[in-house]
N, C-alpha and C positions, 0 to 999 in steps of 0.2 A: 364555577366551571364554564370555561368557555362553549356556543354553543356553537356548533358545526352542523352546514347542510351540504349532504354529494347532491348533486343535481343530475339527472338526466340519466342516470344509472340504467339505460333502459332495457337491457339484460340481466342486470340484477348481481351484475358479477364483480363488483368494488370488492365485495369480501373476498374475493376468490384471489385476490390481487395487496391487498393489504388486510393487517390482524383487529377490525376495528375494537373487540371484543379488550386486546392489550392496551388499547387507543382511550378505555373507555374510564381509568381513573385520573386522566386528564381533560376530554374534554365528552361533550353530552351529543351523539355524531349523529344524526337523520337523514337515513336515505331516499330518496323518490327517484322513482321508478318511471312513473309517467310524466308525460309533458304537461305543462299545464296550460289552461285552452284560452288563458286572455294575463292579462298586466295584474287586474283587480284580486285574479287569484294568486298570480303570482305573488303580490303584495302582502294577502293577508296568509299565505301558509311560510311565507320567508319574513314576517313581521320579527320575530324575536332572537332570529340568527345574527351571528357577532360574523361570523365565515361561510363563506360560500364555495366550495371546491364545484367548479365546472369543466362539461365537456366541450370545448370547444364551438362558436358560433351554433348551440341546440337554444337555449332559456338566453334570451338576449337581455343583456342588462343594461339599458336602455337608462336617460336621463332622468325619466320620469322616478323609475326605478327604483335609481339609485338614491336619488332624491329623496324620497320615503320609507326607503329601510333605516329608520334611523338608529339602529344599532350595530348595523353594519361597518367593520372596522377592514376586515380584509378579503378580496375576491380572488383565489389560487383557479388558474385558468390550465384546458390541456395545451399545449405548444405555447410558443414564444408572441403569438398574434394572434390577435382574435379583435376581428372587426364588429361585433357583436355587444362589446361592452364598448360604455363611453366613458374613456378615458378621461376626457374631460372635468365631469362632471363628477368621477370619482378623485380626480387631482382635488378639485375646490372643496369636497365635504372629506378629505383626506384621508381617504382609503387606500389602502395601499393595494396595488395590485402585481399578482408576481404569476410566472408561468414555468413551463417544464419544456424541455427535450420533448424528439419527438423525431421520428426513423422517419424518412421523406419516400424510400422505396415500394412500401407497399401498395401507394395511389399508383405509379406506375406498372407495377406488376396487375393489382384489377384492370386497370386501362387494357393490359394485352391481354386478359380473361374476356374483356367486352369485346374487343375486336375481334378474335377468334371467335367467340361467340355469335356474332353476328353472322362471320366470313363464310360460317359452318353451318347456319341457322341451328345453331346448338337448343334452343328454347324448344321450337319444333320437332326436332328430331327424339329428342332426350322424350317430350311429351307424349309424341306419337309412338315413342317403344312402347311405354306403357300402356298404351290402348292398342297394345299388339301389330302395329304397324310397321315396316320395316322401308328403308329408304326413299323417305317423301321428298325430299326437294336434292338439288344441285348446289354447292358454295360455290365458292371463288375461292383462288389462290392468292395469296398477298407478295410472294413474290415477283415485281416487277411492275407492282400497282404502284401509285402516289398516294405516300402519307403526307396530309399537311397539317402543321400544328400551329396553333397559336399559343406563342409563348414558347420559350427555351431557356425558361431556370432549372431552377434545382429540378422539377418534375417533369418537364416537357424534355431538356438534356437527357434523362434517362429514355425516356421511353420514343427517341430519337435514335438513341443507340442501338435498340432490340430493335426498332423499324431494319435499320443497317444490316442488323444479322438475319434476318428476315428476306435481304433483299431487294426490300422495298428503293423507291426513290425519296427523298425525303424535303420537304419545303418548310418556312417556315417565316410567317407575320405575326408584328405585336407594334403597338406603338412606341415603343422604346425597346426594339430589337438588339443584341447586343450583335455585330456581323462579327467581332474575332472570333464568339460562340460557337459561332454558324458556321464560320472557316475551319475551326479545332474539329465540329463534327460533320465538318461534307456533309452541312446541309444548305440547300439551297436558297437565298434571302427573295421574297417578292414582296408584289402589294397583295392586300385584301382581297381584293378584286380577284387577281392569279390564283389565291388561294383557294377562296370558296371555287372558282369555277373551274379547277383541275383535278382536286384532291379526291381520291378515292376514298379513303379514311380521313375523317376532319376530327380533329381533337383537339381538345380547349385544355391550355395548361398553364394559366395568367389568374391573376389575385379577382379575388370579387370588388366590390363596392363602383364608384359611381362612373368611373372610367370603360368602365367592360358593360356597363348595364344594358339588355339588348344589343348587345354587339352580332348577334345571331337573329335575325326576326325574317317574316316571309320573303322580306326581298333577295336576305342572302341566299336562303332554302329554295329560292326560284332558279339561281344561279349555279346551286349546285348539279354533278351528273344527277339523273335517276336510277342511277344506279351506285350512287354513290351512300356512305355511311356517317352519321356525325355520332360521336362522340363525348360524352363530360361525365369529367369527373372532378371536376375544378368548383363554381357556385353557381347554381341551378339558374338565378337573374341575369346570368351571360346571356343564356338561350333564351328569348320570349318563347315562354311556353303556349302560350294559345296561337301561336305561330305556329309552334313545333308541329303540334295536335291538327292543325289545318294539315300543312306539308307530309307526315305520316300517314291520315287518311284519305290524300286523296293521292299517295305516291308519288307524290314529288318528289320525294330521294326514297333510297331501297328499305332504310332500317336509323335506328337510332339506339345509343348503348348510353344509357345514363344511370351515374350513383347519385346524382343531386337535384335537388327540386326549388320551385318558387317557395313553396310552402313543407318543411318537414315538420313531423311525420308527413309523407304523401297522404291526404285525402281518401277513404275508401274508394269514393266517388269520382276522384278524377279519372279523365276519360286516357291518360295514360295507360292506367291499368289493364285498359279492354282492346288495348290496339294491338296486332299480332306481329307487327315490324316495329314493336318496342320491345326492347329486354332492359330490364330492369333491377337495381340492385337497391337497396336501402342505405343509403350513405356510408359504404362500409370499406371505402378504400383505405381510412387508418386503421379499424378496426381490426388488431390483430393482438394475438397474447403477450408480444412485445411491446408495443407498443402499452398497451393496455397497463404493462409491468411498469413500464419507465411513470406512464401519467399518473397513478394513485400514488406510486411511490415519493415521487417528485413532487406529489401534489402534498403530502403530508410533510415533508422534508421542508417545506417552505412554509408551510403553515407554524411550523415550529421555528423558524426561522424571526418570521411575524411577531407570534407570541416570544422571542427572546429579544425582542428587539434588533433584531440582526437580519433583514431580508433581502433573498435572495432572487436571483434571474426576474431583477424587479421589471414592470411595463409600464412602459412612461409615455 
């Protein structure tokens, strides 16, 4: 019986979403719940798995990794990309790796949860009702402010759009900017430079890995208004975080909305936690019942796929 590991389940809710209990006179399914805190463990608690169904970019399967699962035949991934696993190195010890659909909306619907959040000091407000307080601070209106975004694919295009019905003015840098995009959505093409030092609301909506890495660090954060807001909900290594944590505390810009971090799980101890011009989410812009629906489903769909020898939405 093949053996099967979910990984990263960190809700707990795979069963809620597929019947593993029907699942179970074909293959032998173990779920974990928690992260695990280094490679070595990873290693020795995924030693005797054949499959690995993952949540996307959470348990990175790393060269090393992949290298020493030596039973490892198949890695079913959430979405169609995950820069987390090395592909590489599962091509050469010949693993197949395959991935799922996956609803691009909901990152940009959180994105305008954090914005408002911010605009409103919603964190504040909401906290101080409950300690019986009643209109502690002033927001801001987003009508007629500058959004600028970095990046205008699939996610930054949306949440360009809602800028628009909002009112806002809308700008928009990336290193490989598309301008017809820009043209389709009346938004405005600049540099870098224009960007940070105009933008009311900055928001990061561009792929991770080595091109983006620190693309945000103190010098941009000097550049921006102080009263201005960044934004991410894109990969935490965009933003140099002990940047971030300088510029937050000493009010260099107004607030910061982020669902992503250097390090997930965030750290008890990071000093994110304790700053009162952060709001904070726990990487939760896919996380939704739908999506959740498509990924266990699609993830098993393909697993079986695998095992018939017939795989599908493979990642090459």
């Amino acid at each position: 019986m093949l053996k099967v590991a979910i990984l990263d389940d960190y809700q707990n809710v795979s069963q809620q979403f597929v019947d593993i209990e029907k699942l179970s006179g074909k293959y032998e399914i173990k779920i974990f719940s928690e992260p695990f805190t280094d490679e070595a463990e990873t290693l020795e608690k995924l030693a005797d798995f054949e499959a690995l169904l993952i949540m996307r970019e959470r348990t990175p399967m790393t060269k090393n990794i992949i290298d020493n699962l030596t039973k490892l035949k198949f890695i079913i991934t959430s979405g169609l990309r995950n820069k987390s696993i090395n592909l590489e190195a599962a091509k050469k010890k010949g693993i197949i790796v395959c991935g799922t659909e996956i609803n691009i909306h909901p990152t940009p619907e959180l994105t305008w949860a954090l914005i408002l959040g911010l605009a409103r000091n919603l964190k504040e407000e909401i906290d101080n009702m409950y300690q019986g307080y009643w209109q502690t601070t002033v927001g801001v209106e987003l009508k007629g402010k500058i959004l600028g975004l970095i990046g205008v694919g699939k996610v930054g295009s949306q949440v360009a759009k809602i800028g628009k019905a909002f009112g806002m003015q809308v700008m928009a840098w990336s290193e490989n900017l598309d301008l017809n995009k820009c043209k389709e959505l009346d938004v405005l093409p600049c540099t870098k430079d224009d960007l940070i030092s105009n933008s009311d609301f900055l928001s990061i909506h561009v792929q991770g890995g080595e091109r983006y890495k620190d693309c945000i660090t103190l010098k941009e954060l000097d550049k921006m208004k102080k009263t201005a807001f960044l934004i991410n909900t894109s990969r935490g290594p965009i933003v140099n975080e002990d940047d971030l944590i300088i510029a937050l505390s000493t009010n260099e810009i107004a607030g910061a909305g982020l669902d992503v971090y250097e390090k997930e799980p965030l750290p008890e101890n990071n000093k994110l936690r304790f700053l009162p011009n952060a709001l904070l989410t726990p990487h939760i812009g896919y996380v939704t019942a739908e999506n959740y629906s498509i990924f266990y489903n699609q993830m098993i769909e393909a697993l079986e796929g695998c095992v018939n020898g017939k795989p599908i939405r493979v990642i090459e």
